[in-house]
N, C-alpha and C positions, 0 to 999 in steps of 0.2 A: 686237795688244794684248799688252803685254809680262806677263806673271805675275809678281804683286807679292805673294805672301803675306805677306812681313814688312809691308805695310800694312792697317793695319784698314781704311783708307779712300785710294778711289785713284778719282777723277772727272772725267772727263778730257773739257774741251771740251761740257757738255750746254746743251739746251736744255730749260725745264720751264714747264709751261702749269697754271695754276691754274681750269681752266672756262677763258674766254676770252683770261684775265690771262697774258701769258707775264711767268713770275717773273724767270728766268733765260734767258742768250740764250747766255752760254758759259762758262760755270763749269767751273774745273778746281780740284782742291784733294787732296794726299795728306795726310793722317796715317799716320806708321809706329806700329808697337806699339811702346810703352815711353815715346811724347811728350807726355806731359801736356797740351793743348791745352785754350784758351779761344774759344770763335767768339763776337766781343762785336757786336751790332748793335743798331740800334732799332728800333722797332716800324716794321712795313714793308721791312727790310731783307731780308727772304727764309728768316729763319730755322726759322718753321713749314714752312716748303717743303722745304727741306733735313731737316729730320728727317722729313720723311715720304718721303724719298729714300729716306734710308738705313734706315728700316723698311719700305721694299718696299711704301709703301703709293700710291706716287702712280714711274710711270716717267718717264725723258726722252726726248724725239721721238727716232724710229729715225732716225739717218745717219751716212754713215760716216765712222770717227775718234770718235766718240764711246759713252762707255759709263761704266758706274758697277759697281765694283768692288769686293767686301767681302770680306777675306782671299784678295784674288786670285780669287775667282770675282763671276762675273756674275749667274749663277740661283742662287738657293737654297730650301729650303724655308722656311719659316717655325721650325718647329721646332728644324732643323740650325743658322739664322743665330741662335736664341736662346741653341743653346749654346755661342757664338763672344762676341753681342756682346747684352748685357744693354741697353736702352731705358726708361729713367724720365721720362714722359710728364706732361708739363702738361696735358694734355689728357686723358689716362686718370685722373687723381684728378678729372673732374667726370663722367668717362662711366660709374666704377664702380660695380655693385651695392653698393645701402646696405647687403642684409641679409647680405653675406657676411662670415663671422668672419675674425678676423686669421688663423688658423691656415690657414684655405682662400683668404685672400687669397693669401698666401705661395706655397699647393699648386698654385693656379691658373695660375701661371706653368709649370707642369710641359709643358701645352698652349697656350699663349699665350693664352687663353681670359679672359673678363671675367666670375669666378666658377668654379664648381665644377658639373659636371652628374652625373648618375646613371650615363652610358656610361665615365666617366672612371675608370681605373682606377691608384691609386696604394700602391704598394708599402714596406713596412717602411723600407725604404733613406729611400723619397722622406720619409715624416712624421720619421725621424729627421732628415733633413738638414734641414725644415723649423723644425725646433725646435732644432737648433745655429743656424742663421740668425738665427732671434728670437730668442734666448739672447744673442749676439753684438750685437744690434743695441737690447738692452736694453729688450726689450718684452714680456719672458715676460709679466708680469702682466696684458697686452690680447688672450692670444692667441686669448679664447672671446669678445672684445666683438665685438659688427658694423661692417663700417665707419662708419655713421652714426652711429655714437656715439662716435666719436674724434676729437678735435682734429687740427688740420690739418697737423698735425707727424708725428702718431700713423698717421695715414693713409699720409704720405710714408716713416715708413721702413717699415710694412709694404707699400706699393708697390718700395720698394728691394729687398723681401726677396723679392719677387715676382720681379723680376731676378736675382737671385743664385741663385737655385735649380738654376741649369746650372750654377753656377762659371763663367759665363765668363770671357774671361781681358779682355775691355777694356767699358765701359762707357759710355753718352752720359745725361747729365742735361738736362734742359730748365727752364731757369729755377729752379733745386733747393731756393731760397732763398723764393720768391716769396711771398707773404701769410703770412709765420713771425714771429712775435715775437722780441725780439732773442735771450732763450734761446733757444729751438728752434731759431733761425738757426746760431747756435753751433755747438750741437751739431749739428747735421746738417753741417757743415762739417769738425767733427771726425770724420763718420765719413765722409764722402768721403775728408780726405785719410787717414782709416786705412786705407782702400783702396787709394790708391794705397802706402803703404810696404808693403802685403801683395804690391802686383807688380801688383796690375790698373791697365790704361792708362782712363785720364777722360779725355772730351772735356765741357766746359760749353758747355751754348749757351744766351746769356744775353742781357740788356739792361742788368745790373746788375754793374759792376764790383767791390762789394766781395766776390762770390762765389767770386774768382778766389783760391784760395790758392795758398801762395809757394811749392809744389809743382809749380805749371801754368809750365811754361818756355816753350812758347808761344803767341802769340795771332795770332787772325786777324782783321782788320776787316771787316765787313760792310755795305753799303750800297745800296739800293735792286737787289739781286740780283747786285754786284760786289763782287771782293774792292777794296779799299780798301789794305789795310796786310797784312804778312805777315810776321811775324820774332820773333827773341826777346824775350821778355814788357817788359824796362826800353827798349828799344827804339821799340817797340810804344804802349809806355801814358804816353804823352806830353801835355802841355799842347793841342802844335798838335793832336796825330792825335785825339785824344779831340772837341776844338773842331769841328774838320773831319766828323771821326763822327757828332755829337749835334748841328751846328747851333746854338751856343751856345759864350761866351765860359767855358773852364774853367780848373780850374788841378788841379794834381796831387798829393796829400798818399800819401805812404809808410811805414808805419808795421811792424816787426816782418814784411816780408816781404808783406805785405796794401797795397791802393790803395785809394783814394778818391778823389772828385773832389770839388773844392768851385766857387759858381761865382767864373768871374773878371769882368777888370774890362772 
């Protein structure tokens, strides 16, 4: 296996078993740092499997030729890989404590932990960095509410801030947009891509094309645990390849660097 540190992501050839279900039978896929990346599929395409790859939370069958790689290493801690590559979980905004405040949402990312415990010991450094984060991410005013009392907006970017707390240098969102009103959809897309002009690499993994901003250069097709398409984004986000993707007759609207699909005929 070659050492690939300039890739966040380097997966070479796996097989992944969901309980019975094999997702995947030979998935290879690199992202280097600095490439803005879309992974577009639909439901059932393997994308819940895939981010729980790349959070260590599910492995692929041992054999050889194959392995899954993140900044060039294969094992990592949980800790160590947090403060490489930040994960914002569609899944973690339903599994999260209600009663924990914004400020310890934030902290709790310090241990990758769901909440804040009594053993947990965090230092001057960490609450200030906490509170530039939220400052930044414009939520000072929520940072004593609980989560259960935040709109689903409110929740997502103090989940964000949950990530950011290592400064990592690249990022992965999962569905980022998902149950947002069109404000909040907005914004929340504005402070993705303010992230990436700050230098952090985003990967999106989505279902929803208009999430993709004109920041992300490129995209990867997913389908039923195959890559499908692979290349640069106008390329990529096509009439046919979309039609081909979704199962359905599309057509393609471009607006200020942002896609849409409408349907076709």
């Amino acid at each position: 296996m070659a050492d690939s540190p300039s890739n966040i992501i380097d997966i070479h050839h796996v097989a992944v078993y969901r309980g019975d279900t094999q997702v995947f039978t030979d998935l290879s896929l690199e992202i280097p740092l600095g490439c803005h990346t879309a992974i577009l599929g639909p439901n059932g395409a393997g994308k819940s499997t895939l981010l729980k790859l790349l959070s260590q939370e599910l492995h692929p069958v041992h054999r050889d030729g194959s392995y899954v790689c993140l900044f060039g290493q294969e094992r990592w801690s949980v800790w160590a890989l947090r403060a490489r590559l930040g994960i914002v979980s569609h899944d973690l905004q339903h599994q999260y404590l209600e009663h924990v405040s914004g400020t310890d949402i934030v902290l709790s990312g310090r241990y990758a932990s769901i909440g804040v415990y009594k053993h947990q010991r965090f230092n001057e450094q960490d609450r200030l960095r906490a509170a530039k984060i939220i400052e930044e991410l414009g939520i000072t005013h929520l940072k004593d509410r609980m989560f259960s009392q935040m709109s689903t907006g409110e929740q997502r970017r103090f989940l964000l801030g949950r990530a950011l707390i290592h400064q990592p240098s690249a990022l992965i969102f999962d569905e980022p947009t998902s149950g947002l009103d069109l404000k909040a959809c907005l914004q929340y897309l504005d402070i993705v891509r303010n992230l990436m002009h700050q230098g952090k690499t985003i990967v999106l993994v989505t279902h929803h094309i208009h999430e993709i901003p004109p920041e992300v250069s490129r995209v990867v097709l997913l389908k039923r645990g195959r890559i499908i398409a692979d290349g640069q984004k106008p390329d990529i986000l096509t009439a046919t390849n979309l039609s081909e993707l979704f199962e359905t007759p599309l057509e393609v609207v471009q607006t200020n660097g942002f896609y849409q699909v409408m349907p076709g005929k």
